[in-house]
N, C-alpha and C positions, 0 to 999 in steps of 0.2 A: 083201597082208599087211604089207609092206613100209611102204606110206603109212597103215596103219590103228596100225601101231608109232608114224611117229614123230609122229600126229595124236594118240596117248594120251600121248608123253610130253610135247608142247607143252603140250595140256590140264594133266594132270599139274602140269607146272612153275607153269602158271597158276594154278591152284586153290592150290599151294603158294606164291606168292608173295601172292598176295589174305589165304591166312591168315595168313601173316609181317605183312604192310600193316595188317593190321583187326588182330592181335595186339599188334604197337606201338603205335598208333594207339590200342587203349585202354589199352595202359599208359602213354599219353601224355596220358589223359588228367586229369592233377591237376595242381594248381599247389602245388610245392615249395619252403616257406621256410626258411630258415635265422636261429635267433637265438640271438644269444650273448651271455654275460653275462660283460663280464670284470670285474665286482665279485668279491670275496670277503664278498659279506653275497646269502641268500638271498632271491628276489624272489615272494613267494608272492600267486597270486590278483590277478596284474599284469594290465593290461586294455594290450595293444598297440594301433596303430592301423597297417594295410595299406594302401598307394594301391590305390585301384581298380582308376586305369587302368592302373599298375602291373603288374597281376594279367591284367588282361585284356589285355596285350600280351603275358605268357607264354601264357595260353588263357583266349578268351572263349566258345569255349564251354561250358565247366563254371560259368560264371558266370550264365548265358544261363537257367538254370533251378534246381530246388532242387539246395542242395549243401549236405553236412557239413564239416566244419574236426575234421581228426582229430590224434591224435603217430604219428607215424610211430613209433614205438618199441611203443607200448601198442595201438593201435587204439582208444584213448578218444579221445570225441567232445569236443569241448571248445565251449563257449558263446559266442555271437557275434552281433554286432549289424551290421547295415546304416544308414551314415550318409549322407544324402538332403541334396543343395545344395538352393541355394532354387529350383531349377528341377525338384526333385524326381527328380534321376538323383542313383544310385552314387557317392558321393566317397571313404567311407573303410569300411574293414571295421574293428569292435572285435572281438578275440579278447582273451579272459580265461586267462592261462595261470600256472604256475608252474614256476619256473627256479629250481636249486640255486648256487649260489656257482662262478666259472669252470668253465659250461662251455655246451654248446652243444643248444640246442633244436632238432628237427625236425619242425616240421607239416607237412601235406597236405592240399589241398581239393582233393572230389573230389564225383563226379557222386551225389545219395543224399539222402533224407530224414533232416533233422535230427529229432533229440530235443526233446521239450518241456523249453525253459526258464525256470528261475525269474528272473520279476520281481525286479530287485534294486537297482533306482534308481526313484524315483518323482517330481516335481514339480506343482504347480499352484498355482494363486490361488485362496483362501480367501473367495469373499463373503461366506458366511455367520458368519465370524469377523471385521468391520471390514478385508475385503481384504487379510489377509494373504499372502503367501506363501510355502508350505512344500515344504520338498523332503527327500529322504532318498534313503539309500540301506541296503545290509545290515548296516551298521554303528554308523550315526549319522544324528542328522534336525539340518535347520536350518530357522528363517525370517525374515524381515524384513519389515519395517511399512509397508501401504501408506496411501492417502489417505481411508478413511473411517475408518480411526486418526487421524491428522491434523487431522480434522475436528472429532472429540472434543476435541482440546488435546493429545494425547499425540502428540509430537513423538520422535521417534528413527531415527538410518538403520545402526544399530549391527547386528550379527549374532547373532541367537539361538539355542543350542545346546537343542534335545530330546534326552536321554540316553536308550540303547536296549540293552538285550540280548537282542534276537531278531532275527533273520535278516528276518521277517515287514515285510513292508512296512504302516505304522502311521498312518500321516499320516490316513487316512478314516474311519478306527477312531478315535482319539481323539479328533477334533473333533466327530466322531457323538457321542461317550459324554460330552462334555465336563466330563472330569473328570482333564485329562492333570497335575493341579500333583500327582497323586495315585499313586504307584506300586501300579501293580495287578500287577506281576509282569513285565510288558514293559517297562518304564520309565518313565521322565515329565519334567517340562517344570519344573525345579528352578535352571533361570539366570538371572538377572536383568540387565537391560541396562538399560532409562530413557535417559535420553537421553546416551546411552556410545559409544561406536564396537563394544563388545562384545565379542564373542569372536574380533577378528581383522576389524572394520572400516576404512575406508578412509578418512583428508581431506585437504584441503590442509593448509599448515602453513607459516607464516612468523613471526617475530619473538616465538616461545617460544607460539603459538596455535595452535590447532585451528583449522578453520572448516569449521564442519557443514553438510551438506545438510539438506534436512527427510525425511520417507518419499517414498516410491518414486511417482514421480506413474503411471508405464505399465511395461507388461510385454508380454513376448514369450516364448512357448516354442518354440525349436529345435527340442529333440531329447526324446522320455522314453520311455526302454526298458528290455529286463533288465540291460543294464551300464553306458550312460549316461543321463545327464538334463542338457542343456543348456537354461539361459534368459538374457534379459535383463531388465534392469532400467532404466528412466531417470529420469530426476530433473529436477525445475525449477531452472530457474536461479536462482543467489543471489550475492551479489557476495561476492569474495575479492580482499582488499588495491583495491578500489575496482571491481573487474573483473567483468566478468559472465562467469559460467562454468555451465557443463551438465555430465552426469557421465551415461555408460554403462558397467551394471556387466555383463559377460558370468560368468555363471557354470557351473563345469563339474562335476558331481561322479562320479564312477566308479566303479561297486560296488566293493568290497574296499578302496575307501580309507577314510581317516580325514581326508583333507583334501580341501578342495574346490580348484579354481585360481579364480583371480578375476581378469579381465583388464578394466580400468578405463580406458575411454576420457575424455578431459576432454578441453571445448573451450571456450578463453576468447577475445577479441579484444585482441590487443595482448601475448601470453602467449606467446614461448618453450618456454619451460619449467614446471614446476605444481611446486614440492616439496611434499611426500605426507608423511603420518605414516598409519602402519599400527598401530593399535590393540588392546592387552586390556587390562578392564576389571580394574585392583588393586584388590582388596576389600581392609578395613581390619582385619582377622584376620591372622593370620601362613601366609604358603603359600612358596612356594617358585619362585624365578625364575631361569631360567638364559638369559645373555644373548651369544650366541655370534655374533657378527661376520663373523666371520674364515669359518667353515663357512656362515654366512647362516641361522640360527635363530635361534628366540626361544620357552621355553619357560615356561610357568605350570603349577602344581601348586597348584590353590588349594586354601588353607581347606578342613581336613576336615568333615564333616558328620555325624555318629552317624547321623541320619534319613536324609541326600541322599546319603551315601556324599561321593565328592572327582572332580571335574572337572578334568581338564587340557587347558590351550588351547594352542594352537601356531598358527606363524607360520611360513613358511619363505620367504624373500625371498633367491635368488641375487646381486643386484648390489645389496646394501643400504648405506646411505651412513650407517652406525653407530646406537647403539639407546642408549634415555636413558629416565628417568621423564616423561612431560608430562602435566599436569592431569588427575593422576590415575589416568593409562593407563602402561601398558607400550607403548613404540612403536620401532618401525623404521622407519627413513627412505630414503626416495627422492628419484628425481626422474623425474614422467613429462612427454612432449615432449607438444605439442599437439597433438592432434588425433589420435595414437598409442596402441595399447595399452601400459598396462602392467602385467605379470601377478607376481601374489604366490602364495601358498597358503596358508590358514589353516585351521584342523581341533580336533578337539576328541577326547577320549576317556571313559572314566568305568569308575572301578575296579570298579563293580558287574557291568560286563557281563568281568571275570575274564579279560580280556586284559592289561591296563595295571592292573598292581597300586599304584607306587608312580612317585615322580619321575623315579626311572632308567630304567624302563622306557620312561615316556614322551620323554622326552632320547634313548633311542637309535632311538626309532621316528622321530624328527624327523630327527635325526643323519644318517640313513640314506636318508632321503627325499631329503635334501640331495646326499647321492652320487648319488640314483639321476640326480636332474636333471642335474649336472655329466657323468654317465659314462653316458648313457641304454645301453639293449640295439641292438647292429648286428645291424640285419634286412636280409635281403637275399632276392626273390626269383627266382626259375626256373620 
């Protein structure tokens, strides 16, 4: 009786120590972030980025198979994307979140079937429109001009704004209907570029000059999902101050934004250094310019429209080397090193889609973005 006691209470212990083991063990099993905002301006519908491997050196196996991205606070599931290297493994997780003015965010990803999410970024190359290329996201569309544009005589490497007020991803839809100069209640294609830098293009710039590329000779798509859409762009060489120079434009754009990033590689021979003028196109109507330095924006409130409603462009360049009129353009100035990125941000809004009603709105959505860069959110995970 004696050894049949203490054979149940070993058992016993065992069995209770296996439920303690397997009990921890799944409540171990999520990976726990921490994000904090210590701005005092709210950061709404922010699309974070996670290291991977990060993530999988706190636990790879919840990664290892389908998982949700929740708040620890709500049990809402929150929308997120998987960013693929060129070798096709895991480099970064996008999480879309939003954070209130100082204070601290807590998700959790955990073992579980995600929810269907919306499409919110889209990109591609247009044949059937002389090779353009459009892209968009939930807020705003863009495109730029490729080589059977070109081919016609219509030279431009400027940025083209599509103004949108629907969430709906548009870009297949109006080039099907072809009828986008026309607002059907979605929006439409009311900006004009020619051969401009546009709404937030990019060139060199020496001795009070521009010096333009032509359209985009090749392309490349990265990335195109519900919260990002990366591509490239490259360009033929043309000479600048006697030099021969190429140009790679990385584009990023992120649902819930209003500005895209632009990360511009130049390579010339014999080149240091490139100085850059970052471009919008001044129409010759009266609009409204705000040209701020010191914070690193640049703000257009163009020309109202009765028909087209009013556009504002925006610029936001952190280490800009001062802002002036040049041949026609609003520009900021740089300087990028050879053979280096160098990244701007330019964006667009339009009062019709009942966000940005007027120029202060749009000044303090620029303003703002400017902090977020400077004072990014501290993630940290566990």
């Amino acid at each position: 009786m004696k050894k049949i006691l203490i054979s149940f209470f070993l058992l016993s212990a065992y069995f209770v120590g296996w439920a303690v083991r397997t009990t921890g063990s799944e409540t171990d099993k999520s990976i726990e972030i921490r994000i904090e905002n210590t701005l005092g301006i709210a950061m709404k519908n922010e699309v974070i980025e996670l290291d991977w491997n990060s993530m999988a050196k706190s636990n790879s196996s919840v990664l290892a198979s389908s998982f949700v991205v929740e708040s620890t606070l709500t049990g809402e599931q929150l929308p997120y994307q998987i960013i693929l290297d060129e070798n096709h493994k895991p480099l970064q997780l996008l999480v879309q979140i939003s954070i209130a003015p100082e204070t601290i965010l807590n998700i959790h990803i955990r073992k579980g079937t995600p929810e269907a999410y919306k499409i919110k970024t889209f990109g591609r190359m247009v044949p059937e429109r002389k090779d353009d290329f459009a892209w968009e996201n939930d807020l705003i569309a863009f495109r730029m001009y490729g080589p059977a544009l070109q081919a016609t005589g219509e030279i431009s490497n400027g940025m083209d704004v599509w103004v949108k007020r629907t969430p709906e991803m548009i870009i297949n839809k109006w080039y099907k209907l072809d009828d986008y100069h026309v607002d059907h209640g979605e929006g439409m294609d009311c900006y004009k570029v020619g051969p401009t830098l546009g709404a937030g293009g990019i060139a060199p710039y020496s001795n009070g000059k521009l010096s333009f590329s032509k359209n985009w000779s090749g392309y490349k798509v990265i990335t195109t999902g519900n919260l990002r859409t990366v591509f490239e762009l490259t360009y033929s060489s043309w000479l600048f101050n006697g030099k021969e120079i190429t140009e790679t434009k990385r584009i990023t754009l992120n649902a819930g934004s209003q500005l895209n990033q632009v990360s511009v590689t130049y390579s010339a021979n014999n080149l240091d250094t490139i100085p850059v003028a970052m471009g919008i196109t001044k129409r010759p109507e009266k609009g409204v310019v705000t040209m701020n330095e010191r914070s690193g924006y640049l703000a257009y409130w163009e020309p109202s429209s009765e028909k087209s409603g009013t556009i504002g462009i925006g610029l936001v360049i952190a280490e800009n080397k001062g802002m002036s009129v040049v041949e026609n353009h609003l520009v900021a100035f740089g300087k990028a090193l050879n053979h280096r990125p160098f990244t701007y941000y330019q964006g667009a809004c339009w009062d019709k889609a009942g966000v940005f009603l007027n120029e202060k709105d749009w000044e303090k959505y620029l303003s703002e973005f400017s902090m977020k860069l400077k004072t990014p959110l501290k993630i940290s995970i566990n």
